[in-house]
FINUTI-513770 format. One record per residue: x, y, z of N, C-alpha, C, O, CB in turn; residue in three letters. Coordinates in steps of 0.02 Angstrom, whole numbers, always signed. Glycine has a CB too. Example, Ala and Ser with C-alpha at 12.3 -4.5 7.8 and 13.67 -1.06 7.14 Angstrom:
<site n_c1="+660" n_c2="-284" n_c3="+390" ca_c1="+615" ca_c2="-225" ca_c3="+390" c_c1="+660" c_c2="-165" c_c3="+390" o_c1="+712" o_c2="-166" o_c3="+423" cb_c1="+565" cb_c2="-224" cb_c3="+452" resn="ALA"/>
<site n_c1="+642" n_c2="-112" n_c3="+354" ca_c1="+684" ca_c2="-53" ca_c3="+357" c_c1="+645" c_c2="+2" c_c3="+394" o_c1="+670" o_c2="+57" o_c3="+402" cb_c1="+704" cb_c2="-30" cb_c3="+286" resn="SER"/>
//
This chain:
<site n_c1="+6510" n_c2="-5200" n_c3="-1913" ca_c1="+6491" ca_c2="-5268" ca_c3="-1904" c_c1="+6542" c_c2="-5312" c_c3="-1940" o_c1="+6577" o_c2="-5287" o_c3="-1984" cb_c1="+6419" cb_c2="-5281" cb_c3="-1932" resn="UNK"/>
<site n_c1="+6550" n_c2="-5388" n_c3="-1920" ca_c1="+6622" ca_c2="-5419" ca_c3="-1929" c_c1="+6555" c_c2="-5500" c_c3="-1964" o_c1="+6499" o_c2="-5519" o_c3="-1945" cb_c1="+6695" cb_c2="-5429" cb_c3="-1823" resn="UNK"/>
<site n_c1="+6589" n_c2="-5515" n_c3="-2003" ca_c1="+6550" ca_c2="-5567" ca_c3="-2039" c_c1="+6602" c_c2="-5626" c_c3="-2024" o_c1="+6663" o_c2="-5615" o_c3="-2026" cb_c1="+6535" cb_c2="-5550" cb_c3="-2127" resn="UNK"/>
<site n_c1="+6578" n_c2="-5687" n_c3="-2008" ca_c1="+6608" ca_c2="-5766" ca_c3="-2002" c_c1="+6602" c_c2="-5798" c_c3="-2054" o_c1="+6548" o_c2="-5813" o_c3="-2079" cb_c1="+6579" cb_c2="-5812" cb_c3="-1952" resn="UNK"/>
<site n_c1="+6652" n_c2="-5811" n_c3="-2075" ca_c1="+6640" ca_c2="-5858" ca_c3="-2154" c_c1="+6647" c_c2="-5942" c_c3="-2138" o_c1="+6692" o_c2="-5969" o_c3="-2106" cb_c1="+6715" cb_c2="-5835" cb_c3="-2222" resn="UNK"/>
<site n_c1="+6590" n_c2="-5973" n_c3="-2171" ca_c1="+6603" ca_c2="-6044" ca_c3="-2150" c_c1="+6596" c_c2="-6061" c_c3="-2229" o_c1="+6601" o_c2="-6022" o_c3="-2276" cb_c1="+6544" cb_c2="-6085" cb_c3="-2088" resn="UNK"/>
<site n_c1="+6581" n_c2="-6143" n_c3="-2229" ca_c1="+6570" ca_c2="-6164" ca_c3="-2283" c_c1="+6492" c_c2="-6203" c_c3="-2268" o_c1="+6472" o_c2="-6241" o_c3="-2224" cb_c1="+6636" cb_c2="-6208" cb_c3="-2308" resn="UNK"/>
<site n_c1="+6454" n_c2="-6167" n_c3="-2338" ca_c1="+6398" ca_c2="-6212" ca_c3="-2336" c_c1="+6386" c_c2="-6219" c_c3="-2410" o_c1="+6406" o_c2="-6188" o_c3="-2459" cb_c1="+6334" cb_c2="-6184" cb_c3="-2293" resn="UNK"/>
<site n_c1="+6337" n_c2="-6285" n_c3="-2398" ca_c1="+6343" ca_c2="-6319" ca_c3="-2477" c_c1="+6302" c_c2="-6269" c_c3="-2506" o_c1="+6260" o_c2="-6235" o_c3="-2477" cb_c1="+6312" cb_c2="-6406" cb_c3="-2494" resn="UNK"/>
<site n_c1="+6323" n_c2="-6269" n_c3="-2585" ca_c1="+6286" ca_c2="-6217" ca_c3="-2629" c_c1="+6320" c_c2="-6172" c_c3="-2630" o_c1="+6306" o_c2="-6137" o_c3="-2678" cb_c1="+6223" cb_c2="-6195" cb_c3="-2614" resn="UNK"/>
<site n_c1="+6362" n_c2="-6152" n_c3="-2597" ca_c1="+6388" ca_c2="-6072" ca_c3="-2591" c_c1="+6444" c_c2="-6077" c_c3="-2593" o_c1="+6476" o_c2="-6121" o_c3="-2563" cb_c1="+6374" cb_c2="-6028" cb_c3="-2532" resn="UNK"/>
<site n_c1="+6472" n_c2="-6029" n_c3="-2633" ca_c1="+6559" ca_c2="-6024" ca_c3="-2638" c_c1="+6589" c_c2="-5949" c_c3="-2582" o_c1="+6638" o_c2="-5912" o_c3="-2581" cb_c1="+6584" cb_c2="-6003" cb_c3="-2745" resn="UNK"/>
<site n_c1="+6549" n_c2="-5954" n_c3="-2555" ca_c1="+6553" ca_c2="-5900" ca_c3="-2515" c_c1="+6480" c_c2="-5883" c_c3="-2469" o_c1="+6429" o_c2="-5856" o_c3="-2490" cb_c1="+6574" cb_c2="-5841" cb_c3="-2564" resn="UNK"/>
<site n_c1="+6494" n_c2="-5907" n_c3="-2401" ca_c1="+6460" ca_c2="-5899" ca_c3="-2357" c_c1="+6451" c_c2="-5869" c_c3="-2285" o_c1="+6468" o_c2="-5910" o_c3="-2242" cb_c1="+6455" cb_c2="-5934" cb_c3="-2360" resn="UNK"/>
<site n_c1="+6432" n_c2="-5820" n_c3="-2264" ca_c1="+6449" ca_c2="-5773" ca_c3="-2208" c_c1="+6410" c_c2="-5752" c_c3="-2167" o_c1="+6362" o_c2="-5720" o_c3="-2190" cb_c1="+6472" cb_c2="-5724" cb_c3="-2223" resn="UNK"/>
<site n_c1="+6415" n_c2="-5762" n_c3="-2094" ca_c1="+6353" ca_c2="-5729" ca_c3="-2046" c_c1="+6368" c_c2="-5693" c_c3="-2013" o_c1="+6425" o_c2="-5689" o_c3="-1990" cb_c1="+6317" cb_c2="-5761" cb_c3="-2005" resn="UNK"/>
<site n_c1="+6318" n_c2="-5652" n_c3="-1999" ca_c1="+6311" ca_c2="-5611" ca_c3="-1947" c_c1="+6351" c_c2="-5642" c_c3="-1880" o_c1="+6374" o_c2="-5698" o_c3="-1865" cb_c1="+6236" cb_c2="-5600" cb_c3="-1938" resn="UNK"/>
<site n_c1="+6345" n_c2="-5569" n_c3="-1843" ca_c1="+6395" ca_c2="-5610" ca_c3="-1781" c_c1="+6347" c_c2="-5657" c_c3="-1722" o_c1="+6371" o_c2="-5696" o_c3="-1680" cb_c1="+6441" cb_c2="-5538" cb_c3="-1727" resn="UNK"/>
<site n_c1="+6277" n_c2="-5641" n_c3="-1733" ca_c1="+6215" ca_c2="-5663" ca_c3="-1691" c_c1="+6210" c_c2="-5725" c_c3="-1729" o_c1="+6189" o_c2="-5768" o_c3="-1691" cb_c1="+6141" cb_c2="-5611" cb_c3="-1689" resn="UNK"/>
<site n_c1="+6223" n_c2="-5756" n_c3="-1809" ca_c1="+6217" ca_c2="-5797" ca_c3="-1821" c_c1="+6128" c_c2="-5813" c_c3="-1861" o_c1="+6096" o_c2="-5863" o_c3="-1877" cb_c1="+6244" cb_c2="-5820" cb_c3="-1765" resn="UNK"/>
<site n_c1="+6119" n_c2="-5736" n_c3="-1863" ca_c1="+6038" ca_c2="-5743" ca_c3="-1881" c_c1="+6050" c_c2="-5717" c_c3="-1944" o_c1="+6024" o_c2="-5661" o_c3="-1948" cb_c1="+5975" cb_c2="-5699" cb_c3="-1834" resn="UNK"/>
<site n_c1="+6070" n_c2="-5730" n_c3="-1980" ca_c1="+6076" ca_c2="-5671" ca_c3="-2047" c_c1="+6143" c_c2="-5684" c_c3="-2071" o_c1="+6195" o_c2="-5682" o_c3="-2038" cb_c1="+6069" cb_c2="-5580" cb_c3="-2025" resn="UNK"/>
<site n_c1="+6134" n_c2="-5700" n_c3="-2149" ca_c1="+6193" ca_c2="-5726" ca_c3="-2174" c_c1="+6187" c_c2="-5690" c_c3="-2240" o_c1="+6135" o_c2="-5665" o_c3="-2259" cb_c1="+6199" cb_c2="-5808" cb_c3="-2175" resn="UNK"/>
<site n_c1="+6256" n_c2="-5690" n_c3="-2280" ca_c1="+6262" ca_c2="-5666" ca_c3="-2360" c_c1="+6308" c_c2="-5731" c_c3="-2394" o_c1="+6358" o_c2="-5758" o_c3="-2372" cb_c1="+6310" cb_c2="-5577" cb_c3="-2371" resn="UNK"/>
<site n_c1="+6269" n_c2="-5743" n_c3="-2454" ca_c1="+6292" ca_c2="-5819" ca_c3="-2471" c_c1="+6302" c_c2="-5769" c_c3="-2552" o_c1="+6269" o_c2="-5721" o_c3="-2573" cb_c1="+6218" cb_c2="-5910" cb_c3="-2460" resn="UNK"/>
<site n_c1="+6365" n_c2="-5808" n_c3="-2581" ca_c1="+6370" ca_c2="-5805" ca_c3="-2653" c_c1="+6366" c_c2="-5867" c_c3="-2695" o_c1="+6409" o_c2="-5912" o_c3="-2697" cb_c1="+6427" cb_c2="-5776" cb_c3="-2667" resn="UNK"/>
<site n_c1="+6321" n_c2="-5865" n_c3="-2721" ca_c1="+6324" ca_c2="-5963" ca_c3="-2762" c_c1="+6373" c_c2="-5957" c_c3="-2836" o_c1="+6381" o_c2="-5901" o_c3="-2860" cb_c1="+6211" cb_c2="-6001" cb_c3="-2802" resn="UNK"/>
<site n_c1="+6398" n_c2="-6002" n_c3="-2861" ca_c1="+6426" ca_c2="-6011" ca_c3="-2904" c_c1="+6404" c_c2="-5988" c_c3="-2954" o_c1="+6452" o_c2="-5973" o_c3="-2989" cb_c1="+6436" cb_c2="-6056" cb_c3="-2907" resn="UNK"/>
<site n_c1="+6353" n_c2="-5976" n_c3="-2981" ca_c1="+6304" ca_c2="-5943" ca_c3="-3045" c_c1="+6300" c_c2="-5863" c_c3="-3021" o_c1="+6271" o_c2="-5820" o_c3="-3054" cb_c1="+6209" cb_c2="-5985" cb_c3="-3050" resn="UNK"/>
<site n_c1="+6338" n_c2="-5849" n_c3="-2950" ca_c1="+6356" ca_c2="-5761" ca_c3="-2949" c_c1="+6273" c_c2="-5721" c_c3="-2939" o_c1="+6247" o_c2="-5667" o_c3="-2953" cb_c1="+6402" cb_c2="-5730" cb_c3="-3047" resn="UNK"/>
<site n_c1="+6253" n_c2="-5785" n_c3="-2907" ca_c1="+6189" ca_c2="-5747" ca_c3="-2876" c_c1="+6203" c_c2="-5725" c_c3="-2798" o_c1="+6208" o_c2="-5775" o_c3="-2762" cb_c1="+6117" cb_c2="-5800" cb_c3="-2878" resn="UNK"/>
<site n_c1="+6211" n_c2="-5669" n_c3="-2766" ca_c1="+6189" ca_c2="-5652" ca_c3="-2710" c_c1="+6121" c_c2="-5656" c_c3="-2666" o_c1="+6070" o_c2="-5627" o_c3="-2683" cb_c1="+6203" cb_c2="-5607" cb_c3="-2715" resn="UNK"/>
<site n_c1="+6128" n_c2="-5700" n_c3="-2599" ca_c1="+6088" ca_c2="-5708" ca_c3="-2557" c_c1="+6064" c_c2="-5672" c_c3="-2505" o_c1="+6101" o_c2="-5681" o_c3="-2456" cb_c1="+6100" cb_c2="-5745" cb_c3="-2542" resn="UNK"/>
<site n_c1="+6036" n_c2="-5649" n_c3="-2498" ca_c1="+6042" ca_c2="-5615" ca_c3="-2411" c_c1="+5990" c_c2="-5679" c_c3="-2373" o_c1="+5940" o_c2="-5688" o_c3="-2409" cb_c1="+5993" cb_c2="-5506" cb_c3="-2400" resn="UNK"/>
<site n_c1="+5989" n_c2="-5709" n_c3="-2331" ca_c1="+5980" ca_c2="-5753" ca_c3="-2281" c_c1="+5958" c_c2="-5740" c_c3="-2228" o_c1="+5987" o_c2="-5692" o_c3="-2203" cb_c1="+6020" cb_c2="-5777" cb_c3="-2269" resn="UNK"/>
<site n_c1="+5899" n_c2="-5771" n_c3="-2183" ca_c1="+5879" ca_c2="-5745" ca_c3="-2131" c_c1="+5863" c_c2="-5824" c_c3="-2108" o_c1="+5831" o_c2="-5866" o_c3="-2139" cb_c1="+5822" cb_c2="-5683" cb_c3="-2138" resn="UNK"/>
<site n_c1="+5901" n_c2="-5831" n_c3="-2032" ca_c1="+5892" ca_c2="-5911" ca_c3="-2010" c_c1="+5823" c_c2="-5910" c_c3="-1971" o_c1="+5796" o_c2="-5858" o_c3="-1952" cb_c1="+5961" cb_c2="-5944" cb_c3="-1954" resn="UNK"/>
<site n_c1="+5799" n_c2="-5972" n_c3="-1962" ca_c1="+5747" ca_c2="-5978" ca_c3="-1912" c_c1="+5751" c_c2="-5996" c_c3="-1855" o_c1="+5779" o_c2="-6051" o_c3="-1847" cb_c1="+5710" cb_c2="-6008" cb_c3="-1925" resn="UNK"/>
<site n_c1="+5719" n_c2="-5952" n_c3="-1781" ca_c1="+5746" ca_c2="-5959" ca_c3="-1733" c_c1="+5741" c_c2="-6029" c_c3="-1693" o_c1="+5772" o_c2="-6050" o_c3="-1644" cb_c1="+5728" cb_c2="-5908" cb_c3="-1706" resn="UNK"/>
<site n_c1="+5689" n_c2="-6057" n_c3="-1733" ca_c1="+5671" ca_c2="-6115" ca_c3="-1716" c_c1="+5702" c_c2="-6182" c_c3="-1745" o_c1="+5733" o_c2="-6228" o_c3="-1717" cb_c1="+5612" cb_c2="-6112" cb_c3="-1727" resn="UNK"/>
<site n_c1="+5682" n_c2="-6169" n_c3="-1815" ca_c1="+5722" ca_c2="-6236" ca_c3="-1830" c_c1="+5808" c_c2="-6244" c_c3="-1866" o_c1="+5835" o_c2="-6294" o_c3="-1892" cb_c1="+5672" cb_c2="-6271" cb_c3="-1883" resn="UNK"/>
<site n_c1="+5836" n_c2="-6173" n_c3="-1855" ca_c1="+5892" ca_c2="-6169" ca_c3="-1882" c_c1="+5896" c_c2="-6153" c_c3="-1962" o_c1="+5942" o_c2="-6132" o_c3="-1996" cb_c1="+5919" cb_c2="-6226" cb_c3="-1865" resn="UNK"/>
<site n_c1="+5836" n_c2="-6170" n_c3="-1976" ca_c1="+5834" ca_c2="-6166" ca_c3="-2055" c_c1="+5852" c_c2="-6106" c_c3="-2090" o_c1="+5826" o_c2="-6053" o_c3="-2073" cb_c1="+5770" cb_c2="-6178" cb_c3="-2079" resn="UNK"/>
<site n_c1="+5900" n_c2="-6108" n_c3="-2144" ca_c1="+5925" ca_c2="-6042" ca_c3="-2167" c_c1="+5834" c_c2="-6030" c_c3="-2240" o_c1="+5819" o_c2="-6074" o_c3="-2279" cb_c1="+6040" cb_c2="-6058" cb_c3="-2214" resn="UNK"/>
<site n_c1="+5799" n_c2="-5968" n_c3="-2235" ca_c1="+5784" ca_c2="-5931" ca_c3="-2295" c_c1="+5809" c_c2="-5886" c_c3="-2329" o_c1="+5851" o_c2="-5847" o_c3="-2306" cb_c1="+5745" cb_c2="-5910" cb_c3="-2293" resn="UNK"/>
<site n_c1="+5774" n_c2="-5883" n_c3="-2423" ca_c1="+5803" ca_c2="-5814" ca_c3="-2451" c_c1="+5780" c_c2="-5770" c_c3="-2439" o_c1="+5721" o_c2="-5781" o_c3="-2451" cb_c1="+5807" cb_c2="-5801" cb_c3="-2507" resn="UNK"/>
<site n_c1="+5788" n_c2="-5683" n_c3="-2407" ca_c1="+5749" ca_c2="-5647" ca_c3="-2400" c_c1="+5747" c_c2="-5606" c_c3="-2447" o_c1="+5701" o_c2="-5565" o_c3="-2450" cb_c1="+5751" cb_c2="-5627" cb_c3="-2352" resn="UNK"/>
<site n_c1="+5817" n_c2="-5608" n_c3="-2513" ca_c1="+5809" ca_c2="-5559" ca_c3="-2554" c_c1="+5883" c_c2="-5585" c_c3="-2596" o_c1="+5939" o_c2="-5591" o_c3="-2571" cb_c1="+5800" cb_c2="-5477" cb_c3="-2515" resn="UNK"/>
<site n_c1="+5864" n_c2="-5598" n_c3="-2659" ca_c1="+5927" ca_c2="-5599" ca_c3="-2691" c_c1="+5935" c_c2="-5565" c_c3="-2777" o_c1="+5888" o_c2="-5557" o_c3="-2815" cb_c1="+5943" cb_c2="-5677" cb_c3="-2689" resn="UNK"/>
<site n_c1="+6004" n_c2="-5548" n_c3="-2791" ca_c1="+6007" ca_c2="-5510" ca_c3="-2862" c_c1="+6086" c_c2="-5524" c_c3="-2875" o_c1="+6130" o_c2="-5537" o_c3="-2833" cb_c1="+5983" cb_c2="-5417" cb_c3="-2860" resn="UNK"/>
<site n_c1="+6090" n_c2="-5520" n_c3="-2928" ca_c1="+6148" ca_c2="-5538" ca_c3="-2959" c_c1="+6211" c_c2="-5489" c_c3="-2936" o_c1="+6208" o_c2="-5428" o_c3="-2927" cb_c1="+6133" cb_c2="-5535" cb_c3="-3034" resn="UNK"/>
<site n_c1="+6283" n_c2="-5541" n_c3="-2928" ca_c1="+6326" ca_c2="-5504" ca_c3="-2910" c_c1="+6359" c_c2="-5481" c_c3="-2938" o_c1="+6415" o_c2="-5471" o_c3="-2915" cb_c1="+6349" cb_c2="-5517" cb_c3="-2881" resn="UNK"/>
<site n_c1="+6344" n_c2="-5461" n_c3="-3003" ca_c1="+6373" ca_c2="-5391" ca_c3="-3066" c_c1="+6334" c_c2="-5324" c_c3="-3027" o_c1="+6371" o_c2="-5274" o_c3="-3027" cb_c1="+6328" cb_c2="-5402" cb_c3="-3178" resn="UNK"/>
<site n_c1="+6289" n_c2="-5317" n_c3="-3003" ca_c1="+6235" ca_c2="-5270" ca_c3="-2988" c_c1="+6266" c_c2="-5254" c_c3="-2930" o_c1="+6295" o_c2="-5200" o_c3="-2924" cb_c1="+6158" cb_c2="-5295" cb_c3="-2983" resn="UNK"/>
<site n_c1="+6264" n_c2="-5303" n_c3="-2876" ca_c1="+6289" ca_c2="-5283" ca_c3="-2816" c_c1="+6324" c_c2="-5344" c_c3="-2796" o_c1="+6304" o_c2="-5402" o_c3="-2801" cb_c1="+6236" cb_c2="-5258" cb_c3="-2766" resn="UNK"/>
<site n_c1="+6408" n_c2="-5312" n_c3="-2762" ca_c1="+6436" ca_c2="-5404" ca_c3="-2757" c_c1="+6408" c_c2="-5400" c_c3="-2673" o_c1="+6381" o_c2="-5356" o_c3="-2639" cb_c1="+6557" cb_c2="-5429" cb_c3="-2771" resn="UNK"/>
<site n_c1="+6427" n_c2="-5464" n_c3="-2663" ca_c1="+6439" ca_c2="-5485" ca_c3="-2582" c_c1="+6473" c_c2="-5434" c_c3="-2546" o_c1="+6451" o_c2="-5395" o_c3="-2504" cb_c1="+6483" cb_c2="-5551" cb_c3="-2571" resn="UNK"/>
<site n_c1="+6541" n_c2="-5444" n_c3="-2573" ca_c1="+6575" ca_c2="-5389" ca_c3="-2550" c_c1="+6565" c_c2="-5336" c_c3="-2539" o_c1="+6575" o_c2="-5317" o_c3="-2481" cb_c1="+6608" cb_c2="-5380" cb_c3="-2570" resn="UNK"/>
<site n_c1="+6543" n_c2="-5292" n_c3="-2585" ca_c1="+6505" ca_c2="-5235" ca_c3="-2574" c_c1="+6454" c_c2="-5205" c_c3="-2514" o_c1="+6447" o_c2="-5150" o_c3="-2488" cb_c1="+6476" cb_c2="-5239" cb_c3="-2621" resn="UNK"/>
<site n_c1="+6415" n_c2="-5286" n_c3="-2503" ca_c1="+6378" ca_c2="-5267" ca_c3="-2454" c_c1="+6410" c_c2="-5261" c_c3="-2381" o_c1="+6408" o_c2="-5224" o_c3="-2332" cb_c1="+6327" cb_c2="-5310" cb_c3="-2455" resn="UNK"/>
<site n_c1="+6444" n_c2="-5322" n_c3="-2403" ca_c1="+6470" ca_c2="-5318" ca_c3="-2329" c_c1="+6526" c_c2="-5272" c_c3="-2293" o_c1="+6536" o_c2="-5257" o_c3="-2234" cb_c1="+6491" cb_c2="-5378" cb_c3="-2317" resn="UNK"/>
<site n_c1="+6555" n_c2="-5259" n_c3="-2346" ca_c1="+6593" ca_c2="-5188" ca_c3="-2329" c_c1="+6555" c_c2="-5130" c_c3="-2307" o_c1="+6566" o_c2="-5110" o_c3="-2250" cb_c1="+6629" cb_c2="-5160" cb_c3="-2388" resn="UNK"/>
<site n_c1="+6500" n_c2="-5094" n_c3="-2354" ca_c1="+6456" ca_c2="-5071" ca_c3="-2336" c_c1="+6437" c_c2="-5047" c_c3="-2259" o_c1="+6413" o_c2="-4995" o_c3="-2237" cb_c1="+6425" cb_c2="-5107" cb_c3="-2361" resn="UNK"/>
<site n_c1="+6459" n_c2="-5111" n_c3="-2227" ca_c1="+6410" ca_c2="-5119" ca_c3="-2176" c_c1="+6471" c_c2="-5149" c_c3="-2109" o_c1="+6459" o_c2="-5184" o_c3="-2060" cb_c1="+6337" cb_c2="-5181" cb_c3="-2207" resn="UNK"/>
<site n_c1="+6553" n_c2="-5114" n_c3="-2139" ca_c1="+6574" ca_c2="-5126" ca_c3="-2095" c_c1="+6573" c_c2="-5066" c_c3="-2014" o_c1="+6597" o_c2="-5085" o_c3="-1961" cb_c1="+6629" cb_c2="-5145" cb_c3="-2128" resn="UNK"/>
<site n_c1="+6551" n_c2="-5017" n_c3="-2021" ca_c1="+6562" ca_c2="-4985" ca_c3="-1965" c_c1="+6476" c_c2="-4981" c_c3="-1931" o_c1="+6464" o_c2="-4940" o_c3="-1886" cb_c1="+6605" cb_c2="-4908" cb_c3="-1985" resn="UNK"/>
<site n_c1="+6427" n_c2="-5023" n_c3="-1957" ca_c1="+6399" ca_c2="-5015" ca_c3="-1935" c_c1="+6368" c_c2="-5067" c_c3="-1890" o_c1="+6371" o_c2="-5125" o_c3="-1910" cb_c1="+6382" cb_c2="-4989" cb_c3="-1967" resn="UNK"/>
<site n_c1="+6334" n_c2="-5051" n_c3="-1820" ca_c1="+6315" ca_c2="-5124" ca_c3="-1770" c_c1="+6249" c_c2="-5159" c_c3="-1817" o_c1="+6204" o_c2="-5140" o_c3="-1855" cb_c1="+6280" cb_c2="-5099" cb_c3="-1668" resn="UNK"/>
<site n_c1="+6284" n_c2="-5238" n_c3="-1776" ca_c1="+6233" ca_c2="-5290" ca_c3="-1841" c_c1="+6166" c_c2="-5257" c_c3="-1792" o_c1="+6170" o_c2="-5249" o_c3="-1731" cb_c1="+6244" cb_c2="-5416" cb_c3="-1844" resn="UNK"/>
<site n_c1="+6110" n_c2="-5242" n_c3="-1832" ca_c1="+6053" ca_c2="-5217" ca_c3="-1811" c_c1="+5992" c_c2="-5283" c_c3="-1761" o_c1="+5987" o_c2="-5343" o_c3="-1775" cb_c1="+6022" cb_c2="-5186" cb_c3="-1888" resn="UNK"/>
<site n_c1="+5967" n_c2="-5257" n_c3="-1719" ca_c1="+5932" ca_c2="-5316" ca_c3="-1665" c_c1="+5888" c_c2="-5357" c_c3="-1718" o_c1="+5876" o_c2="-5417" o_c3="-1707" cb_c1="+5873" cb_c2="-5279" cb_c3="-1592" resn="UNK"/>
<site n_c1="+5865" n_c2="-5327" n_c3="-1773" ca_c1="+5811" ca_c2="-5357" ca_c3="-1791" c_c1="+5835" c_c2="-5368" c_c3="-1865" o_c1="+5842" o_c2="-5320" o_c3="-1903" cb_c1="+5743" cb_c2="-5315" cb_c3="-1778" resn="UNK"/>
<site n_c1="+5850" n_c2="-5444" n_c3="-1889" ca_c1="+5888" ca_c2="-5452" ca_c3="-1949" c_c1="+5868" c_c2="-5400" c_c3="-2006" o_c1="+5904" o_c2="-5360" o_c3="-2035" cb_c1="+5879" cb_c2="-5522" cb_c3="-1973" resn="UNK"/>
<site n_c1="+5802" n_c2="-5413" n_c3="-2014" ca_c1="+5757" ca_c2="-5401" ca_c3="-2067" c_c1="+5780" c_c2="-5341" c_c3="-2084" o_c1="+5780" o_c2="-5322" o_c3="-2143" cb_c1="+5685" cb_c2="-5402" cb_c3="-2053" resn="UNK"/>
<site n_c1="+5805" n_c2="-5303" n_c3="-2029" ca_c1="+5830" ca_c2="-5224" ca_c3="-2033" c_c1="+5878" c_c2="-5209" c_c3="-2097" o_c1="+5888" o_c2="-5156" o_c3="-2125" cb_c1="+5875" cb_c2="-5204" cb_c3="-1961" resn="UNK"/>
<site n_c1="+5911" n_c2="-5286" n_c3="-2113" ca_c1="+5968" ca_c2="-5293" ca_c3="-2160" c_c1="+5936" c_c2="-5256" c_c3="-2223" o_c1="+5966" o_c2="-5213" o_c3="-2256" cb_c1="+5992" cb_c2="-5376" cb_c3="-2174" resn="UNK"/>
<site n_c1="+5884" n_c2="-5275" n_c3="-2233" ca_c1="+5849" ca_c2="-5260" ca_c3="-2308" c_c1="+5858" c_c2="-5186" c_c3="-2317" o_c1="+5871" o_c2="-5166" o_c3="-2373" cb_c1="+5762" cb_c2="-5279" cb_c3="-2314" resn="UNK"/>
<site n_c1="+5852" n_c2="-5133" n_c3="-2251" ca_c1="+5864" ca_c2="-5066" ca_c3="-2271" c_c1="+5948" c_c2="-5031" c_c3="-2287" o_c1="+5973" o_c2="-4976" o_c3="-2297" cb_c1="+5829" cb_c2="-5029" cb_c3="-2212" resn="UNK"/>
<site n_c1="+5967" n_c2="-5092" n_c3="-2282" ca_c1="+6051" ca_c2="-5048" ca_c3="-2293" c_c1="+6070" c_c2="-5103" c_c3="-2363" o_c1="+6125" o_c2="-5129" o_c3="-2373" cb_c1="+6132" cb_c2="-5060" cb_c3="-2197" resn="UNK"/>
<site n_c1="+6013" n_c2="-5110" n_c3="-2401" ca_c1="+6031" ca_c2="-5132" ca_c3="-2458" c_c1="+6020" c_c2="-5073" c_c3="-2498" o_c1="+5990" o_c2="-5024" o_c3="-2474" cb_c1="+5998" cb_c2="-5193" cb_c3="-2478" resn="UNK"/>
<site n_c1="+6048" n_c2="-5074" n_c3="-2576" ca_c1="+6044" ca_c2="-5001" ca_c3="-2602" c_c1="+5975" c_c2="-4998" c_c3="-2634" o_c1="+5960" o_c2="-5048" o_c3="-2667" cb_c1="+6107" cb_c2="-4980" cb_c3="-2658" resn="UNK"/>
<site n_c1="+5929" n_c2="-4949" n_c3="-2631" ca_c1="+5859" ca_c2="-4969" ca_c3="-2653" c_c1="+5828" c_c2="-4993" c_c3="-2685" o_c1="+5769" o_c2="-5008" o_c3="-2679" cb_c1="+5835" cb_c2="-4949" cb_c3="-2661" resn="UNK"/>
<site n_c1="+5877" n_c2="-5004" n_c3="-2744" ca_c1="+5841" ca_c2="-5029" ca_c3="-2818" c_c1="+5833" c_c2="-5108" c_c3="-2788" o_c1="+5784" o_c2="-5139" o_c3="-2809" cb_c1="+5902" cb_c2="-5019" cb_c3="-2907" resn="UNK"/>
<site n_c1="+5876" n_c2="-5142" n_c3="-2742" ca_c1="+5856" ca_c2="-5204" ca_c3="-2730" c_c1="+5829" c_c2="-5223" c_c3="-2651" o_c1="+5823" o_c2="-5276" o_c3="-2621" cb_c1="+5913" cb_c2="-5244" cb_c3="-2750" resn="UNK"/>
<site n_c1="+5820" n_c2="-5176" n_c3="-2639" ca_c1="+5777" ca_c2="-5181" ca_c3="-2575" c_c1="+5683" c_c2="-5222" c_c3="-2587" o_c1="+5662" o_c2="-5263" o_c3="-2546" cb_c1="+5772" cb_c2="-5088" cb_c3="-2547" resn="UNK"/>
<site n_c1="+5654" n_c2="-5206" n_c3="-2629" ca_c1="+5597" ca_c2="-5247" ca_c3="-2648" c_c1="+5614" c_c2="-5278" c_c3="-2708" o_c1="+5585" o_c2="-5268" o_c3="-2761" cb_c1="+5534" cb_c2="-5211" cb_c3="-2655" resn="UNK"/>
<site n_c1="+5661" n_c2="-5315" n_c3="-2700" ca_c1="+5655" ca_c2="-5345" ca_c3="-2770" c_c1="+5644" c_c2="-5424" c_c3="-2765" o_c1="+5637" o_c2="-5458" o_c3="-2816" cb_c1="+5723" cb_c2="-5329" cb_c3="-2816" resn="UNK"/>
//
């Protein structure tokens, strides 16, 4: 999977999916986002975030380069590493 980097406020680093439903944001205080938009009103939510000493952005998204962005965003949460999968 190939991530689009734009700029959005709050984030010094912001990236979506290629469907555009699912994003990884890094904010300046080095918190990691994982993001899930709404199909309706565009609105970006947090679906899960932890500090990027623990796990960076990068990490994830490398992670997750040979693999297809999955149909169903939410799916993202399982190719996080477990300790922050319910967190």
């Amino acid at each position: 999977m190939y991530f689009i980097t734009t700029n959005r406020a709050g984030y010094v680093l912001f990236s979506m999916t290629p469907s555009e439903r699912a994003a990884i944001g890094l904010t300046d205080k080095q918190v990691v986002r994982l993001l899930l938009r709404d199909a309706k009103s565009g609105e970006w939510s947090v679906l899960r975030e932890w500090n990027a000493k623990e796990y960076s952005a990068t990490d994830f998204m490398t992670a997750l380069h040979d693999a297809p962005e999955p149909a169903d965003p939410l799916q993202l949460l399982n190719l996080l590493p477990a300790r922050l999968r319910g967190a």
